[in-house]
MISE-902825 format. One line per field, with one value per residue (C-alpha): residue number from 1; residue in three letters; x negated, y negated, z negated. Coordinates in Angstrom, 1 decimal, always signed. Layout:
<atoms>
num <- c(NUM  ...)
residu <- c(ala  ...)
east <- c(X  ...)
north <- c(Y  ...)
up <- c(Z  ...)
</atoms>
This chain:
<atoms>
num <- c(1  2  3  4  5  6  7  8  9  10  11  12  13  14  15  16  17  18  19  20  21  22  23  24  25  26  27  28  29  30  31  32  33  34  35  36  37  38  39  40  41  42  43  44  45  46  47  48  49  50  51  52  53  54  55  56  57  58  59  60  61  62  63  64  65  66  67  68  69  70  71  72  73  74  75  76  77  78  79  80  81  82  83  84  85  86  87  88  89  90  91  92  93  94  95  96  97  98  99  100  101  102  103  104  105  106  107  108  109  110  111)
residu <- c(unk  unk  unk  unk  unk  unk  unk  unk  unk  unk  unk  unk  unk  unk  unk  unk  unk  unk  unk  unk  unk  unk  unk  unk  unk  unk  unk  unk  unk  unk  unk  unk  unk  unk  unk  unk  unk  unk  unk  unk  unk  unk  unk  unk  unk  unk  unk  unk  unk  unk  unk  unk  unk  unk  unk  unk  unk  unk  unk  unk  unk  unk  unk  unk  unk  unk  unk  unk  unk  unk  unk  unk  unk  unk  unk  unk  unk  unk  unk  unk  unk  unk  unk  unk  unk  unk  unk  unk  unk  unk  unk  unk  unk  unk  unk  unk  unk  unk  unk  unk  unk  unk  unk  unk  unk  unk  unk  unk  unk  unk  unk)
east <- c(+0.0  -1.5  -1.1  -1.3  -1.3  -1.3  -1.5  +0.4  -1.2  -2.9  -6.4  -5.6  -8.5  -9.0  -7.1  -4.0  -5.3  -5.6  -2.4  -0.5  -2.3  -1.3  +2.2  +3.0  +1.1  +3.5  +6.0  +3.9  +4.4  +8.0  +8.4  +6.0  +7.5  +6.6  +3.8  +2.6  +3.8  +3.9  +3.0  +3.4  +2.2  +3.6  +3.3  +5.4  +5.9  +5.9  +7.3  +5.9  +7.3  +6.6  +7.8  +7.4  +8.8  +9.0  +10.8  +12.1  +14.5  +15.1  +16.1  +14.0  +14.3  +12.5  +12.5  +12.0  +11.2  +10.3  +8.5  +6.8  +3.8  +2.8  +1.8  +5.5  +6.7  +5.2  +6.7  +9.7  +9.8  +8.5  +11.0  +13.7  +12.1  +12.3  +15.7  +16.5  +14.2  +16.2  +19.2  +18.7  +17.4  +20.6  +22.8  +20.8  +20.1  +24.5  +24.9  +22.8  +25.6  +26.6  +30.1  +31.5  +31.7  +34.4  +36.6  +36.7  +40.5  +41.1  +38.6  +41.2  +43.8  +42.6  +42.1)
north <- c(+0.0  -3.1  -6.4  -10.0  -12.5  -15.8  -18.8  -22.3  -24.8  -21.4  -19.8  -16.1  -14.9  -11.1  -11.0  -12.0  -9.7  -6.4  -7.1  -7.2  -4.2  -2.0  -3.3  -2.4  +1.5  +3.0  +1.2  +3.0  +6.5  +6.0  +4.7  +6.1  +4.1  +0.4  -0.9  -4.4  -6.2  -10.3  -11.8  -15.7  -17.2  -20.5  -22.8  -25.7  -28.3  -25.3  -22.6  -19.6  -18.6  -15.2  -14.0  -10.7  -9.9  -6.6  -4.5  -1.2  +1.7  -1.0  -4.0  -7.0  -6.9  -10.2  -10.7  -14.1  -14.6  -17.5  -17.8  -19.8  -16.7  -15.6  -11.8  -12.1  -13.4  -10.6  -7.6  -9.5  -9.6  -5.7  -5.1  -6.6  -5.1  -2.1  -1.7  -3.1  -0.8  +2.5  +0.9  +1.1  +4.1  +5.8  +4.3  +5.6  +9.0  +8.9  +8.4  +11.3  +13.9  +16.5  +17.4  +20.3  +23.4  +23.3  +26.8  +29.3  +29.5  +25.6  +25.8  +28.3  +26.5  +23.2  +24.9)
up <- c(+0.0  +1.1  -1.7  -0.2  -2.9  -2.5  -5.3  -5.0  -7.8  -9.2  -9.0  -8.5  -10.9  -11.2  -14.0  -12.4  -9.5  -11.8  -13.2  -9.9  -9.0  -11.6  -11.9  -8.5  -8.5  -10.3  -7.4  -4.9  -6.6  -6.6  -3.1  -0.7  +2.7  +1.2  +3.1  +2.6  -0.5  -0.2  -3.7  -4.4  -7.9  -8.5  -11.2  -11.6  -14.7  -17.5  -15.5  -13.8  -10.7  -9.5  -6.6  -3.7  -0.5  +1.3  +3.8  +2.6  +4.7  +7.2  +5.1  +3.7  -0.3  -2.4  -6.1  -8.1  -11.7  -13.5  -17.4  -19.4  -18.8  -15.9  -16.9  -18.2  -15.3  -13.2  -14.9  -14.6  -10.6  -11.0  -13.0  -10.2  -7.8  -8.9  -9.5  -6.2  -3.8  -6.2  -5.6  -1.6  -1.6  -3.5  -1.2  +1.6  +0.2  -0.7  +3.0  +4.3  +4.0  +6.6  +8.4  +7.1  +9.5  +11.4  +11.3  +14.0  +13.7  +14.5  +17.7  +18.9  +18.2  +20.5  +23.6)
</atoms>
C-alpha cells in the first residue's frame, strides 16, 4: 500500500510519519485491494485537521477529523475510515448472491 502524505502549515517529521504508518497497517491487513492512501495534515488556529482519500471496490471513500492533537486526530480519521471501507465491503459482499436453481419441472412446463 503506497502512503502519500502531504503537510499544510505542518512539517511532516518522522514521527507523524511512523504514526500514519502504523495506523494504517493493520487497514492493509483487513483490506487487501486499497492501493494508494492520500494523507493531508492540517493545522489551523488550535485545531488539527486530518484527513485521507481513497478508492475502494469502485467507489471513492475520504475521512475528516479535526483535534486539538494531531496523533488524536489521526486515529480518529483511522478510525472513520475504517468503519467506512467494512461498511462497503458488506454491502458488496451482501450483494454477491446467486439465483437459485431453477426446477426441471417448470422448464417443462414453459415450452
Amino acid at each position: 500500500m503506497k502512503i502519500n502524505i502531504t503537510g499544510h502549515h505542518v512539517e511532516v517529521t518522522d514521527a507523524i510519519r511512523s504514526v500514519v504508518n502504523s495506523k494504517f497497517d493493520k487497514l492493509s491487513h483487513h483490506f487487501p485491494d486499497v492501493s494508494i492512501l492520500n494523507v493531508i495534515l492540517t493545522v489551523e488556529k488550535h485545531e488539527q485537521i486530518a484527513e485521507v482519500s481513497t478508492h475502494f471496490l469502485g467507489q471513492d471513500f475520504s475521512a475528516t477529523a479535526k483535534h486539538e492533537d494531531m496523533y488524536q486526530s489521526i486515529a480518529d480519521m483511522t478510525n472513520k475510515l475504517t468503519t467506512l471501507l467494512q461498511r462497503q465491503k458488506d454491502k458488496v459482499k451482501s450483494h454477491s448472491h446467486q439465483k437459485p436453481p431453477v426446477a426441471e419441472e417448470e422448464r417443462v412446463d414453459d415450452q
